[in-house]
The first five atom37 places (N, CA, C, CB, O) and aatype in JSON, in Angstrom:
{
  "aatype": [20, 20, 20, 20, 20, 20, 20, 20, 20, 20, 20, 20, 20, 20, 20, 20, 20, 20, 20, 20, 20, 20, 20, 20, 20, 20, 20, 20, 20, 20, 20, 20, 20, 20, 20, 20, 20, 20, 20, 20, 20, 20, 20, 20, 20, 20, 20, 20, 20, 20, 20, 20, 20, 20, 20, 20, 20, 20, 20, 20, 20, 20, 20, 20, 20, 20, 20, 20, 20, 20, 20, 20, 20, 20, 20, 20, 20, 20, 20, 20, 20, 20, 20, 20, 20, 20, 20, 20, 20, 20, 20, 20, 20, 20, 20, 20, 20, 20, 20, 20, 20, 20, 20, 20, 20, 20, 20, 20, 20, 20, 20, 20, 20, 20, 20, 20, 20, 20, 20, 20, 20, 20, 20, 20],
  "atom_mask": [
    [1, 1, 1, 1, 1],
    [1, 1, 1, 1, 1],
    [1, 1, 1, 1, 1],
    [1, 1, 1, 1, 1],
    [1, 1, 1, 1, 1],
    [1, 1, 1, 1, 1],
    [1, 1, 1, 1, 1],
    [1, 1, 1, 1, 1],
    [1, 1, 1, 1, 1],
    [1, 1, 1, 1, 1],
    [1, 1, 1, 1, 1],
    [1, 1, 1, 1, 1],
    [1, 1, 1, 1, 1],
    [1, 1, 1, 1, 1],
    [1, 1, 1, 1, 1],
    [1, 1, 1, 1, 1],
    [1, 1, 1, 1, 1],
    [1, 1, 1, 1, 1],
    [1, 1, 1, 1, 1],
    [1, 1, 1, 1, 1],
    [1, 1, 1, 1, 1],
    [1, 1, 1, 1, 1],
    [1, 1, 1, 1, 1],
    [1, 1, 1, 1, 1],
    [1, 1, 1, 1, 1],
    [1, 1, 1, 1, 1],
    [1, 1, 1, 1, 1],
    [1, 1, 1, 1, 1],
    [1, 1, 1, 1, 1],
    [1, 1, 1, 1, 1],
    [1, 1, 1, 1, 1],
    [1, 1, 1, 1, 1],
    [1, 1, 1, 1, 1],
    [1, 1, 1, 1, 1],
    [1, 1, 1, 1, 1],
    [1, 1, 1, 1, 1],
    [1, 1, 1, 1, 1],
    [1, 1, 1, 1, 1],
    [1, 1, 1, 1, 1],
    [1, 1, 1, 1, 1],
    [1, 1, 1, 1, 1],
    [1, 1, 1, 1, 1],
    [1, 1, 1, 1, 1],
    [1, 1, 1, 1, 1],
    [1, 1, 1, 1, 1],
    [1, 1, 1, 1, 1],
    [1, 1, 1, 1, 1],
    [1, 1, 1, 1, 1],
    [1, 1, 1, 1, 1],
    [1, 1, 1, 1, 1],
    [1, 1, 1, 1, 1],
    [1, 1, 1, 1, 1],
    [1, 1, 1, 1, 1],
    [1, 1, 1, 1, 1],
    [1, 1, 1, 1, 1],
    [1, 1, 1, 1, 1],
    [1, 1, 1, 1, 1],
    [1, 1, 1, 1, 1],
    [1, 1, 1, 1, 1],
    [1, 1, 1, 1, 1],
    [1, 1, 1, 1, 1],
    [1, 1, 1, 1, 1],
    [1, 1, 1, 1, 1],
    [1, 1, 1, 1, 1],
    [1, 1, 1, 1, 1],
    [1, 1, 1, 1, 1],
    [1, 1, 1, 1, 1],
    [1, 1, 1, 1, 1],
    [1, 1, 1, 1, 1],
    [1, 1, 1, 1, 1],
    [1, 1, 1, 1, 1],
    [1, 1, 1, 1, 1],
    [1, 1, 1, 1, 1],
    [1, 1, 1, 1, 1],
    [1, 1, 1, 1, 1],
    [1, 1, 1, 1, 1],
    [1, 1, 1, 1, 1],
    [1, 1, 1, 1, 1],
    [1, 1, 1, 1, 1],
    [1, 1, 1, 1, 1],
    [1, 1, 1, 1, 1],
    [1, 1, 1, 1, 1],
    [1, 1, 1, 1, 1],
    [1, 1, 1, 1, 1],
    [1, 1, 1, 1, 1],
    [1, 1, 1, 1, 1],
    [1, 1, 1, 1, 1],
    [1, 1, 1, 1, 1],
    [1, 1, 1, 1, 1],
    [1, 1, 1, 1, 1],
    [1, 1, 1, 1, 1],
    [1, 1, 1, 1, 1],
    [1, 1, 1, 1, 1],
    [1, 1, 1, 1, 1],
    [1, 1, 1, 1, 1],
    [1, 1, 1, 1, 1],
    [1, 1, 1, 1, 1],
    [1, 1, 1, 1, 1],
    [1, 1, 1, 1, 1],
    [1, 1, 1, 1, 1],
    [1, 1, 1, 1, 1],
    [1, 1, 1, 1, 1],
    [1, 1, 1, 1, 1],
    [1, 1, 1, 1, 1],
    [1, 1, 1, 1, 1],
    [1, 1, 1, 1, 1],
    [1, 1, 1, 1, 1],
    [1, 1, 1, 1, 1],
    [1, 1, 1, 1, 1],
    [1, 1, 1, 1, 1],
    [1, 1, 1, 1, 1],
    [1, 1, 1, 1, 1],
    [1, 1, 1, 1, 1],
    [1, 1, 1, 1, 1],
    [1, 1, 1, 1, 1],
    [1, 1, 1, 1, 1],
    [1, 1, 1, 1, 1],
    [1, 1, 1, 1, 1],
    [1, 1, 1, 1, 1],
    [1, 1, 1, 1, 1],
    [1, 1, 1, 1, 1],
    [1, 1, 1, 1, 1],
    [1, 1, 1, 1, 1],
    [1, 1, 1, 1, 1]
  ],
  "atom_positions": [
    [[-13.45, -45.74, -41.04], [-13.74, -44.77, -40.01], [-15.22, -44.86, -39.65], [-13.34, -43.34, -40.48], [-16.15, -45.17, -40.4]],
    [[-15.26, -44.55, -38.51], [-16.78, -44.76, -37.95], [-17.93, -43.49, -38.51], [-16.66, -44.68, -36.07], [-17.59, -42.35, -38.21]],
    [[-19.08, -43.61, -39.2], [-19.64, -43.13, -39.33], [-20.02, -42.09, -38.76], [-19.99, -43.64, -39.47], [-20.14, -41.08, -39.46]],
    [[-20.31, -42.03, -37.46], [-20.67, -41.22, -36.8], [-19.38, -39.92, -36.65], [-21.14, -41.99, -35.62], [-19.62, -38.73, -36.87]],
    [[-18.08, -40.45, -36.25], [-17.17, -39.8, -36.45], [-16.99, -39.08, -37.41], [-16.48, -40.31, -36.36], [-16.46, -38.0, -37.14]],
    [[-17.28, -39.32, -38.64], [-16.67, -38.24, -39.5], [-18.34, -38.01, -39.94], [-15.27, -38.74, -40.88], [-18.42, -37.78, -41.15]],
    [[-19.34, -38.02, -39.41], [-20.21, -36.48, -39.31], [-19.95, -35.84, -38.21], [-21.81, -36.53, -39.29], [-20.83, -34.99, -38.03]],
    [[-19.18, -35.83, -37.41], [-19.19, -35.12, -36.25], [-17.77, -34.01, -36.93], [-18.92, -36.26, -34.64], [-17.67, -32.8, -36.79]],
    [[-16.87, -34.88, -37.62], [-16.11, -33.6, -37.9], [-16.06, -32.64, -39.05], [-14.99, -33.89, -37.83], [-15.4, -31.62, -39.27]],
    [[-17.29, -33.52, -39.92], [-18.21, -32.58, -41.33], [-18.56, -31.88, -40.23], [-19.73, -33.31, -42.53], [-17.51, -31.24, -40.19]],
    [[-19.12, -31.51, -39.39], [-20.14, -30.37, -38.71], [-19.14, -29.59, -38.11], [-21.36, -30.9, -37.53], [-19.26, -28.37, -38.21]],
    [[-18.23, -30.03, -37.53], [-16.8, -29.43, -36.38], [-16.7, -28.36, -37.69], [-14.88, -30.82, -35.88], [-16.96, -27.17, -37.53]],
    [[-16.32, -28.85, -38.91], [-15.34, -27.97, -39.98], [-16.47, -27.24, -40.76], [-14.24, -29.01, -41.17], [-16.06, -26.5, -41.67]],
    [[-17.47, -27.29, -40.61], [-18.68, -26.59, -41.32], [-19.25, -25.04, -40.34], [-20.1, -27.97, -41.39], [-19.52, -23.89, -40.7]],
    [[-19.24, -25.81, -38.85], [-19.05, -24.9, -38.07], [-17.97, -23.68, -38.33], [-18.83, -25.56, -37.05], [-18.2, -22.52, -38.68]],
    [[-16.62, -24.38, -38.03], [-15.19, -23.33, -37.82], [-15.38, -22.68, -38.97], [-13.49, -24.03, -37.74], [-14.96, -21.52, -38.87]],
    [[-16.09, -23.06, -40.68], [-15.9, -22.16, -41.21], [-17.16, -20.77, -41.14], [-15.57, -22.77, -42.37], [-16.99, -19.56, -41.23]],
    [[-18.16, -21.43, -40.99], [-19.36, -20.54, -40.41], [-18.84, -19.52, -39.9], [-20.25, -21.11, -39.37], [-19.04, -18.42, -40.4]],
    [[-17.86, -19.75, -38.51], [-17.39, -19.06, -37.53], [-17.39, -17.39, -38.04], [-15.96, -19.71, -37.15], [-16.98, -16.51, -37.28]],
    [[-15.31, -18.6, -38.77], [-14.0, -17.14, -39.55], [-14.93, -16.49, -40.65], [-12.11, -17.92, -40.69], [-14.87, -15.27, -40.8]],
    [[-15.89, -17.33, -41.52], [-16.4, -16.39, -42.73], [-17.57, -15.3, -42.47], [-16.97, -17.35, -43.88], [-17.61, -14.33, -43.23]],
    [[-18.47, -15.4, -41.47], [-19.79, -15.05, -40.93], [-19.35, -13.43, -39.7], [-20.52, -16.82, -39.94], [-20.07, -12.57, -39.19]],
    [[-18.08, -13.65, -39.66], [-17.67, -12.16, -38.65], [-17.72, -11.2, -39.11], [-16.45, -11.91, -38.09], [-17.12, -11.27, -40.18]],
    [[-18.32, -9.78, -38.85], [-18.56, -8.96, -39.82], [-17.57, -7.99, -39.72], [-19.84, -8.47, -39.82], [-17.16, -7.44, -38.69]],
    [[-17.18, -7.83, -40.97], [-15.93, -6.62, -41.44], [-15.85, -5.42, -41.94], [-15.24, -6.92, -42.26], [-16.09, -5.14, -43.12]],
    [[-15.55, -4.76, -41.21], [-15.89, -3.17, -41.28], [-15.5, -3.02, -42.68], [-14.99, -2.06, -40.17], [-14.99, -3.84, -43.44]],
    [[-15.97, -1.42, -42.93], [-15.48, -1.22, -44.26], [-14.38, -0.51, -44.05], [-16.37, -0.56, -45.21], [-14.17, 0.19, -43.06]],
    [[-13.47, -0.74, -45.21], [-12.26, -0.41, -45.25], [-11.92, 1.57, -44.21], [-12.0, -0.57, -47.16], [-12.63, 2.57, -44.29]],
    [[-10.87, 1.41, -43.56], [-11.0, 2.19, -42.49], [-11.98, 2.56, -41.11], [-10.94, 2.93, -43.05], [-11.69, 3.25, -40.13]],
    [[-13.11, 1.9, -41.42], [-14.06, 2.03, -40.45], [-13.77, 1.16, -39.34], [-15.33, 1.8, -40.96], [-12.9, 0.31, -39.48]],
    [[-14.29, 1.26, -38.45], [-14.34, 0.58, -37.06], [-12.84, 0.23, -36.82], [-15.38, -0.84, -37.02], [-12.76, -0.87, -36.29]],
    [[-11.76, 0.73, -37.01], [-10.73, -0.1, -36.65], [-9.72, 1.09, -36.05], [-10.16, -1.07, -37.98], [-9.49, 2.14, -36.65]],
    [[-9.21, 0.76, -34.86], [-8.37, 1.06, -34.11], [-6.82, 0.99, -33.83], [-8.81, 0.74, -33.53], [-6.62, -0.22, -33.97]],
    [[-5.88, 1.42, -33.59], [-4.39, 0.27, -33.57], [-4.01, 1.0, -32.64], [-3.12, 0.02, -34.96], [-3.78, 2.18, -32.88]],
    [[-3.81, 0.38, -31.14], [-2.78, 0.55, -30.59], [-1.41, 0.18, -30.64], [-3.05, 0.37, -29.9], [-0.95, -0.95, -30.7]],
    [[-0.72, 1.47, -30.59], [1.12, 0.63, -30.81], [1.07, 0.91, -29.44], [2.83, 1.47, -31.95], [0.33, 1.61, -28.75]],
    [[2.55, -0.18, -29.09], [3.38, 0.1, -28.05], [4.81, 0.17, -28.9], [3.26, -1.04, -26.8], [5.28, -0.42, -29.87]],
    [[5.08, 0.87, -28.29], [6.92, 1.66, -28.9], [7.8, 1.93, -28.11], [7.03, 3.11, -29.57], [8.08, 3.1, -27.85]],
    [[8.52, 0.71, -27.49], [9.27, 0.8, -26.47], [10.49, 1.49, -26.3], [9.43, -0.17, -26.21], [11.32, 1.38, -25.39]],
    [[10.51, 2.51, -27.7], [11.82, 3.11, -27.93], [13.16, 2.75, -28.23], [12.0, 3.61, -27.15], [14.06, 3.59, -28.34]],
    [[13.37, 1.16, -28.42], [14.31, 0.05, -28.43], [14.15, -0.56, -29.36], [14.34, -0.76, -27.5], [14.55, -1.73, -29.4]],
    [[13.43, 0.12, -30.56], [13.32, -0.06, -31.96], [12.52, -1.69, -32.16], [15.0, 0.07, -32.67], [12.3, -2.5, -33.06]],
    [[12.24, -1.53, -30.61], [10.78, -2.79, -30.24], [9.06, -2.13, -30.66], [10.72, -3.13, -27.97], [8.49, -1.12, -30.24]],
    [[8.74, -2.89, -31.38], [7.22, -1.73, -31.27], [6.21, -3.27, -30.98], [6.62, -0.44, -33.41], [6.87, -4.31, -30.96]],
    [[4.89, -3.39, -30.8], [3.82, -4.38, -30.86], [2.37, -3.51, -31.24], [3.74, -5.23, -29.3], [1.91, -2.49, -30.72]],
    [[2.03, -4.09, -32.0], [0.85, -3.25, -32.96], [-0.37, -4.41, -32.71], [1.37, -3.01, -35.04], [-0.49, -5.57, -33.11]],
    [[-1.24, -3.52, -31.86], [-2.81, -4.31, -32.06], [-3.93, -3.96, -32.67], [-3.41, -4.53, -31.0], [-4.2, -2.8, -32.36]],
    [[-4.86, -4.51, -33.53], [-6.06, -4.17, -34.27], [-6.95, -4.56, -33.49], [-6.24, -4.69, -35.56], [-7.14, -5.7, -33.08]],
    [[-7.91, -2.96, -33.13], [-9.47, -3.4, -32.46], [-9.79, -2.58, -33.5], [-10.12, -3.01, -30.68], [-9.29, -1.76, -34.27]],
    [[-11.63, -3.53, -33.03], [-12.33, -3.38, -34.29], [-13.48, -3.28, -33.46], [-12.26, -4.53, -35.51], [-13.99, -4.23, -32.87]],
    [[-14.03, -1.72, -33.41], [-14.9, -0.89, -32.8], [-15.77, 0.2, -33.76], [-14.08, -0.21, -31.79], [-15.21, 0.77, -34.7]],
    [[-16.91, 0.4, -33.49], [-17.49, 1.79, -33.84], [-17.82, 2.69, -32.84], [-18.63, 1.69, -34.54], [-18.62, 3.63, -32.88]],
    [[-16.96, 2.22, -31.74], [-17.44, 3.31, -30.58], [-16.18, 4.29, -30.21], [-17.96, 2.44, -29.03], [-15.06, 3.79, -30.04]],
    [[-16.4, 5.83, -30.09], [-15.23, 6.4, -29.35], [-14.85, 5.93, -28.46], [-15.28, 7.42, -28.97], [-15.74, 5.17, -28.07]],
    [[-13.79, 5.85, -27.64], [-13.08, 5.68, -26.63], [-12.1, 6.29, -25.99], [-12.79, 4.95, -26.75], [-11.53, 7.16, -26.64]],
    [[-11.65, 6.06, -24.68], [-10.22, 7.03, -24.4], [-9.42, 5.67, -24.87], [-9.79, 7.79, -22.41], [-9.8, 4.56, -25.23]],
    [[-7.88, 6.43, -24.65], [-6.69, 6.06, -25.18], [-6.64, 5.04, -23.77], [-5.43, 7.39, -25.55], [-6.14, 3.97, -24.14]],
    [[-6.83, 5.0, -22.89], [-6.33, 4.66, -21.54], [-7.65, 3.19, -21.51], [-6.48, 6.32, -20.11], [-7.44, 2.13, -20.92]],
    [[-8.83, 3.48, -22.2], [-9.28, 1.82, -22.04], [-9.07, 1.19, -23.33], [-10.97, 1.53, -21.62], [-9.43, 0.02, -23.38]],
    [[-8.65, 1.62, -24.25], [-7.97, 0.73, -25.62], [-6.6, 0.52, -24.98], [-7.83, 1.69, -27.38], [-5.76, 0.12, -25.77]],
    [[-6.11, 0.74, -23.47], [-4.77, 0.54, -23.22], [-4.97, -0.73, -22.5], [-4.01, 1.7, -22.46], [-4.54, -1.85, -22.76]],
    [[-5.81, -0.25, -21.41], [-6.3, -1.19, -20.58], [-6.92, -2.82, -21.09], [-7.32, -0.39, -19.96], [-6.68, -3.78, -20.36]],
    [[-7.69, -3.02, -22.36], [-7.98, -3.72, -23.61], [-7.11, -4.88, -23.7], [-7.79, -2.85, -24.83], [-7.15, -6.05, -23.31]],
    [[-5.8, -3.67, -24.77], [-4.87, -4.69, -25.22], [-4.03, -5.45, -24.05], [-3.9, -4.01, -26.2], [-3.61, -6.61, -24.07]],
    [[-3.87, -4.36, -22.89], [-3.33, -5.05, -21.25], [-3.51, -6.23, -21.32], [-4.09, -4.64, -19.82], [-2.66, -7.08, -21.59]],
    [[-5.45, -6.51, -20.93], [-5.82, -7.58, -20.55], [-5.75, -8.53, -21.22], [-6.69, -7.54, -20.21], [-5.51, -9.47, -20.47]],
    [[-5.88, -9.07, -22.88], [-6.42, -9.9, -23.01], [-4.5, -10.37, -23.61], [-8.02, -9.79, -23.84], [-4.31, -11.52, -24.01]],
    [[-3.71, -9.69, -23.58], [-2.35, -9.74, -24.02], [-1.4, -10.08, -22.87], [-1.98, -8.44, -24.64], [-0.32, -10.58, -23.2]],
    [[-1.65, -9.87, -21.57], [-0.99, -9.8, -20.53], [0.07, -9.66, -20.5], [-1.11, -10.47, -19.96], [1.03, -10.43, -20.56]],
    [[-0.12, -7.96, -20.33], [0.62, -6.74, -20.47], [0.66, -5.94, -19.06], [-0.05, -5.86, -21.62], [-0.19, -5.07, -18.89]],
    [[1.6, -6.2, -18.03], [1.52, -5.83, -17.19], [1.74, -4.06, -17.23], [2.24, -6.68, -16.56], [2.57, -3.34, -17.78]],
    [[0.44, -3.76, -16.27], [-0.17, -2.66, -16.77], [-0.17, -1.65, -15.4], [-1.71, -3.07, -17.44], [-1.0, -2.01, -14.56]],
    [[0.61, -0.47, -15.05], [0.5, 0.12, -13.88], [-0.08, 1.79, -14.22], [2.0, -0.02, -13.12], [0.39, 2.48, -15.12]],
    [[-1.03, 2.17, -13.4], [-1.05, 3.84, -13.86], [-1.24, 4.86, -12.81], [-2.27, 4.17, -14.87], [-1.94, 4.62, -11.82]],
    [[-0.56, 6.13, -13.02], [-0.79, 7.02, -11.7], [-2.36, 7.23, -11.39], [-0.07, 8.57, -11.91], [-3.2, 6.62, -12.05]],
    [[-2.68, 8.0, -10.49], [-3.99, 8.55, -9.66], [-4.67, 8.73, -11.12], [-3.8, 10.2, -8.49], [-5.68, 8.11, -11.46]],
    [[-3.81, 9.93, -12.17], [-4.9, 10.63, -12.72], [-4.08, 10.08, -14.46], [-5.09, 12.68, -12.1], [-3.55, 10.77, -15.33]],
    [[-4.32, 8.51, -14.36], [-4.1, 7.72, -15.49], [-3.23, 7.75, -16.61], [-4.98, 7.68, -15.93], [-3.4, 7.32, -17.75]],
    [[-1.95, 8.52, -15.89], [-0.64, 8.12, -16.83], [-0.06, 6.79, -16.8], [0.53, 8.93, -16.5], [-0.23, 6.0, -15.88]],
    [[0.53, 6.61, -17.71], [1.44, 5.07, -17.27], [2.48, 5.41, -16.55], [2.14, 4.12, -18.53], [3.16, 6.43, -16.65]],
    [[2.6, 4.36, -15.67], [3.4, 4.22, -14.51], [4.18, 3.35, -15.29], [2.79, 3.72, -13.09], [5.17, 3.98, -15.69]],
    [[4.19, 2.13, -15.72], [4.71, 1.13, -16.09], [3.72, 0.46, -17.32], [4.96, 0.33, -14.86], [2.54, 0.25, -17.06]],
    [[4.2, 0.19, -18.46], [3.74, -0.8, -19.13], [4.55, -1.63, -19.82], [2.96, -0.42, -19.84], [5.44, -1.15, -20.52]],
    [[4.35, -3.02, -19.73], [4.96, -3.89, -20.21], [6.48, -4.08, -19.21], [5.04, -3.49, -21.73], [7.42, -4.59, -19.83]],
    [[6.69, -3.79, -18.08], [7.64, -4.05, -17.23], [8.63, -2.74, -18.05], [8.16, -5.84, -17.17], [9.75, -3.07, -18.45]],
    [[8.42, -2.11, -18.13], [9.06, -0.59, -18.63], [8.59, 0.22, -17.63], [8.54, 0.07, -20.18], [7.38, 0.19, -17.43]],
    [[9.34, 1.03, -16.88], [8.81, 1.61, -15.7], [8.72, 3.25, -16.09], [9.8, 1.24, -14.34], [9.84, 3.74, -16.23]],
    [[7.88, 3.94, -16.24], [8.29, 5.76, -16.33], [9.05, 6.24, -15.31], [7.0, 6.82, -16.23], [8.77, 6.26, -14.11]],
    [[10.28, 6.72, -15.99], [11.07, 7.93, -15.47], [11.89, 7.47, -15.54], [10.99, 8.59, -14.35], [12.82, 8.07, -15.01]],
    [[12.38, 5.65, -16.41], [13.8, 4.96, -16.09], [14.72, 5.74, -17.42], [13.72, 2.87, -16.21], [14.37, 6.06, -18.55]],
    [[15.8, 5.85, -16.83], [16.8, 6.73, -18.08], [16.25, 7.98, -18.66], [17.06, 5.8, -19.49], [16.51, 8.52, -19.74]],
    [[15.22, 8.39, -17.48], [15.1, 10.28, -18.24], [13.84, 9.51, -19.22], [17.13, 11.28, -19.58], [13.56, 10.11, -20.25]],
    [[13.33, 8.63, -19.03], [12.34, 7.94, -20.49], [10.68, 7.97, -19.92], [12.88, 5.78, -20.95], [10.33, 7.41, -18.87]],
    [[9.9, 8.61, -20.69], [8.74, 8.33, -20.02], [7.4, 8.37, -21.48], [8.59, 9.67, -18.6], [7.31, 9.04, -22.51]],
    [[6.48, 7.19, -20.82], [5.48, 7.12, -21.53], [4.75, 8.29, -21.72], [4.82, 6.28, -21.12], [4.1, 8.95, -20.91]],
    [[5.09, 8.54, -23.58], [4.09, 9.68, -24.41], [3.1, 9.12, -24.87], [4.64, 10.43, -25.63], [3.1, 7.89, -24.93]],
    [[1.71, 10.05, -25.43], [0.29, 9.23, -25.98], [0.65, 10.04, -27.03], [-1.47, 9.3, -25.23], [1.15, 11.12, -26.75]],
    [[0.46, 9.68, -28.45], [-0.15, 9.91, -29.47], [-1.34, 9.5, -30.14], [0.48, 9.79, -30.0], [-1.63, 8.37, -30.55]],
    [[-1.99, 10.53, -30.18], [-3.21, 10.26, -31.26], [-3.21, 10.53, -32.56], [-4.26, 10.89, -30.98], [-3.46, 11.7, -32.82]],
    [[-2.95, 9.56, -33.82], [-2.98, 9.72, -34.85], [-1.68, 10.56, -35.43], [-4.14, 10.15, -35.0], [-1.85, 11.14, -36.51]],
    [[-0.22, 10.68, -34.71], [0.71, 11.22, -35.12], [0.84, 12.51, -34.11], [0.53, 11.41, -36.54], [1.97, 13.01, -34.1]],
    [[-0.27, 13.19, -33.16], [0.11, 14.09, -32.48], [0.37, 13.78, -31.28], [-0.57, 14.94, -32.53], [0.09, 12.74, -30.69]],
    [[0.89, 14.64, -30.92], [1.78, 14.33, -29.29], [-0.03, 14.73, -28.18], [3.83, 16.22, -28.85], [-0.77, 15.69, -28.36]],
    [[-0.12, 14.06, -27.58], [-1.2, 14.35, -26.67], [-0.99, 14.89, -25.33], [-1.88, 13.27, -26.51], [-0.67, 14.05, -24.49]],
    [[-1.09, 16.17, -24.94], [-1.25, 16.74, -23.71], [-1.93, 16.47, -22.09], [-1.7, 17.56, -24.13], [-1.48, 16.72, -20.98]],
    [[-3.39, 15.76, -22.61], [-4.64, 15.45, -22.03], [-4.0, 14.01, -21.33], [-6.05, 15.33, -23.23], [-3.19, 13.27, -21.88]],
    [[-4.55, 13.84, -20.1], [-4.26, 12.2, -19.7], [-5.03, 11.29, -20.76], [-4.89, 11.76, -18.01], [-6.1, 11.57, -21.3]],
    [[-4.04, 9.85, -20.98], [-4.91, 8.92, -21.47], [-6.61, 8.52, -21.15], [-4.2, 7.95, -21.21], [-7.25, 7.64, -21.73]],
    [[-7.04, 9.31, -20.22], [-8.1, 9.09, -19.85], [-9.48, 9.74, -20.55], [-7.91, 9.35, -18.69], [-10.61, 9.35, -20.85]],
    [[-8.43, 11.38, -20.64], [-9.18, 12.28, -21.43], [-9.32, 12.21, -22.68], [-8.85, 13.32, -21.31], [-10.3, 12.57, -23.33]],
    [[-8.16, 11.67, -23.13], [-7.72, 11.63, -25.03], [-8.9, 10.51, -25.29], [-5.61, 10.85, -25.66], [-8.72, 9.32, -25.07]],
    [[-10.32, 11.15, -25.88], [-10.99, 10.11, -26.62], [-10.74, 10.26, -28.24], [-12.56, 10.18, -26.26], [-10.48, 11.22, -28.97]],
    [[-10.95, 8.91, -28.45], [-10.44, 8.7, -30.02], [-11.67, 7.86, -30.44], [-8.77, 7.77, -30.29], [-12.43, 7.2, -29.74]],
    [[-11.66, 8.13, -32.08], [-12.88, 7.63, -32.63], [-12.17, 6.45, -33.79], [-13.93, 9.03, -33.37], [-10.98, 6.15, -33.67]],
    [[-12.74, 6.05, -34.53], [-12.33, 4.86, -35.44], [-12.26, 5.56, -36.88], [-13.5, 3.5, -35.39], [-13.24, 6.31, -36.93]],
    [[-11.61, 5.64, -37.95], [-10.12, 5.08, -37.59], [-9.37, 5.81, -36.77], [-9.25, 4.92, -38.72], [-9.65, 6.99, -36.57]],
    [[-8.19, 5.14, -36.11], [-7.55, 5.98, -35.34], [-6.44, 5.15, -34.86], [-8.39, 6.59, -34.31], [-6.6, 3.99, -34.49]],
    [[-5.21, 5.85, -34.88], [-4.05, 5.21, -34.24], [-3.67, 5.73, -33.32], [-3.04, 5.04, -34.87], [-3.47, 6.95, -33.39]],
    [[-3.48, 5.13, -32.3], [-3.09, 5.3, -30.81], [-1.37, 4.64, -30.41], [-4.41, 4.35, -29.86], [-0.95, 3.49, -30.36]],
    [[-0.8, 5.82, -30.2], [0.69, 5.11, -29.73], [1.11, 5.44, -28.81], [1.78, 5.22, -30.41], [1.27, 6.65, -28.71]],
    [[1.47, 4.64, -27.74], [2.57, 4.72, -26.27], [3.61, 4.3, -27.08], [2.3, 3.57, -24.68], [3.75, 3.38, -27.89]],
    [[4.56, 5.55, -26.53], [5.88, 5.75, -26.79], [6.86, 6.13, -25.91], [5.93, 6.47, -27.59], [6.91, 7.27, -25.45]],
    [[7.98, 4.9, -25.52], [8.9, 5.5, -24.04], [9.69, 5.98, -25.16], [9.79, 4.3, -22.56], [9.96, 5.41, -26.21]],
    [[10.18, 7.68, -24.53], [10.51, 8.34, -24.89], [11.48, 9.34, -24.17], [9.69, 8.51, -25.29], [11.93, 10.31, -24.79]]
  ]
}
């Protein structure tokens, strides 16, 4: 093998581990977030962000949307309209917010949540 080649992939693999080992990890419960989605169809999808900042429920929604492509629709004053091609109001069923096990009143917009914290959309 050519010399040069395999220092190029000593450094490639010296790098990648730099990368995964060098990311810094909250302490246990800190900075970490989980949005569920709970499609009521005994379907759920669970994401881990890893934040120290409050937030509303509606841009940790918007978040996992984007980088998951999660087609994402919401009324004027930021209910879900649709997420994940689940539409509100189909079969009497409509997207609930929970924060941390309670049913949330407030639009996703208003509901700010801090870390730790579990966040669940639930068609319901």
């Amino acid at each position: 093998m050519n010399r040069k080649l395999l220092i190029a992939i000593v450094i490639i693999i010296f790098f990648a581990a730099f990368l995964l080992f060098s990311s810094p990890t909250p302490k246990k419960g800190e900075g970490k977030l989980t949005l569920v989605l709970d499609y009521g169809n005994n379907n759920k999808q669970s994401f881990q962000l890893l934040t120290n900042e409050q937030k509303s429920a509606w841009s940790l929604l918007q978040e996992v949307a984007a980088v998951s492509k999660i087609d994402l629709e919401a009324t004027n004053d930021f209910y879900p309209r649709k997420i994940d091609g689940m539409r509100d109001g189909i079969d009497n069923k409509h997207w609930t917010l929970y924060v941390n096990g309670i049913k949330q009143k407030s639009s996703p917009f208003d509901a700010v949540v801090k870390p730790p914290a579990e966040v669940i959309f639930r068609f319901e």
